[in-house]
C-alpha angles and dihedrals in degrees: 000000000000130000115232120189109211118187118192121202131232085259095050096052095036099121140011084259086065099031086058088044102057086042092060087044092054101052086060087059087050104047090058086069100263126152106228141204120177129200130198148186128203134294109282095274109014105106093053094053086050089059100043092053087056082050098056091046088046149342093215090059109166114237092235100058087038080058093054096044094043093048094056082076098073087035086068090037095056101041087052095050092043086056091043094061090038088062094058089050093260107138108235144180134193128209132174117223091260096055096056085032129232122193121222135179105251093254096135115223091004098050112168116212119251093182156312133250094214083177081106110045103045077046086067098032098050082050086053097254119151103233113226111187128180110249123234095017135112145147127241117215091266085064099250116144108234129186127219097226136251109348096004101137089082079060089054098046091052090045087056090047091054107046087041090049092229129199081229150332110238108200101193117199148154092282123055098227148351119286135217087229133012092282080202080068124020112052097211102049116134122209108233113225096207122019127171115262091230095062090039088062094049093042087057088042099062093040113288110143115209098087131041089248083228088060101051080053101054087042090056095037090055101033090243120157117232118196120202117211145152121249087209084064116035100170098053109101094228111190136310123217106199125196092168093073138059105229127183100259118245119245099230109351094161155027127195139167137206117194135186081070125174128215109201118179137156147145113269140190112251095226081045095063104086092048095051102052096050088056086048091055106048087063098051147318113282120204132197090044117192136171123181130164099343086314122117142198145166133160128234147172114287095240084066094049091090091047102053099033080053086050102039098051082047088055088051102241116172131229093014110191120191115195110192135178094046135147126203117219119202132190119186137191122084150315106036086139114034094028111082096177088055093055088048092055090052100046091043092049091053091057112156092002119134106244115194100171131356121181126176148164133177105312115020133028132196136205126195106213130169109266092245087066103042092084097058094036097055088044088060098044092047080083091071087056102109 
């Protein structure tokens, strides 16, 4: 019998109509002698009704209260779903993260998994329970309960294929695949029935949102299949994202933004350099780092942008420059090194477009353009989408 990890999303599990559905979707995987292990987030909403009631009590709210208060989400969403498929005759059980448990580093709201006792669940599998565990929660070894962040229950749901050496992870969602472009956006985009776990992990990490990016990781780390699929259409294949194979890579399967964007640079001391950036480091992440000739930058979000303009004049920097109001553009696929026609394409294709910042390497390539010229841009690039 093989194991299969199924996650279900916020929008698949919104109301008792859903919840009943993909239980009735579930016992036909199961009846097809399957061993099962389902993984869910919280209601649609939820989460964000949970926060806004810690932000009415206070706006200094501490990251570990804010873990204990966000994780009671999944804890209603498996206990319903657990009801749902006991009512069809199908045998379930329900666990927090912190009951199986799961072991997390003590990094409140962006917990990393240290690992995973699988000793109950194959106990309930191997007895022919369906396993119903609470998404984007775990427990570090001083028993706090901790939370992955935003969208980490597909993290959880490819942590539990791993270590369960699942046959594959099934992330069910309100789309059925993964496109070459946001369809929500871009008209033309195609869905792309395979696509190579390692641009799949670039292509999260530089915005696109249909994985958690920490899943596609541990999915390509572990050589472990995701399938992407929509839980409104259950019969339809999706996409599979598939880390067991070598595949011939495709040359552009996928183009993401990520707007709100940043550009910091300034003049800097050499012996100064160390000390800035872990100041730097210790407000936010930056992206697009480059240092040339004692002269420094690096794009972030635009929430940060108060914070590191207010460090960075006390750390005396000179000539700083802040570029607000940007957009990064990434297209990912191969070949941005070693292919020279590629690259022409590109350039040719950003004629007369404003470009503030690029970076690449093999296999994706981004460009920092004004938002008034995002539009037209993507629009351009969109011609490189197989």
């Amino acid at each position: 019998m093989s194991i299969i990890v199924h996650k279900y999303g916020g929008t698949s599990v919104a109301n008792i109509e859903r919840i009943t559905h993909i239980a009735n979707h579930i016992s036909k995987t199961y009846k097809h002698n399957n061993k099962m292990v389902i993984v869910v987030s919280a209601m649609a909403g939820e989460t964000n009704r949970l926060v806004n009631l810690a932000n009415h009590i206070s706006p200094h709210k501490k990251n570990r209260e804010m873990d204990i208060i966000t994780a009671t989400g999944e804890q209603v969403t498996i206990s319903l779903l657990c009801l749902a498929l006991q009512k069809i005759n199908i045998p379930a059980k329900s666990y927090c993260g912190w009951q199986i448990p799961i072991i997390t580093t003590d990094d409140y709201t962006q917990a990393r998994i240290k690992k995973i006792d699988n000793t109950k669940i194959n106990k309930d599998l191997n007895n022919g329970i369906v396993v119903v565990v609470a998404g984007f929660q775990g427990v570090s070894n001083t028993g706090d309960i901790t939370t992955f962040g935003r969208g980490g229950s597909d993290t959880s749901a490819v942590a539990l294929a791993v270590v369960l050496k699942a046959k594959e992870c099934q992330i069910y969602t309100d789309v059925n695949g993964v496109y070459n472009a946001d369809p929500n956006n871009v008209t033309t985009a195609k869905r792309i029935e395979i696509v190579d776990g390692k641009c799949m992990l670039e292509a999260s990490s530089l915005g696109a949102k249909v994985l958690h990016v920490r899943s596609c990781e541990l999915g390509y780390r572990y050589k472990t299949n995701i399938r992407v699929l929509s839980t409104f259409a259950p019969l339809d294949q999706g996409s599979l994202i598939m880390n067991q194979s070598a595949l011939e890579d495709y040359p552009i399967i996928s183009l993401s933004t990520q707007e709100t964007q940043t550009l910091i640079s300034f003049n800097y001391v050499q012996t100064q350099l160390t000390k800035i950036m872990k100041e730097v480091y210790t407000i936010c992440n930056v992206d697009m780092l480059q240092i040339s000739q004692n002269q420094l930058s690096f794009v972030i979000d635009d929430v940060n942008t108060v914070a590191i303009s207010e460090k960075l004049k006390q750390l005396k920097t000179e000539n700083l420059s802040i570029i607000q109001n940007l957009t990064k553009l990434s297209i990912i696929g191969s070949g941005f090194r070693s292919n020279s026609t590629l690259n022409l394409k590109v350039w040719q294709l950003l004629d007369n477009t404003e470009i503030f910042s690029t970076a690449h390497n093999e296999i994706s390539m981004s460009i920092l353009v004004h938002n008034l010229d995002a539009t037209l841009t993507k629009s351009r690039l969109t011609n490189l989408l197989n």
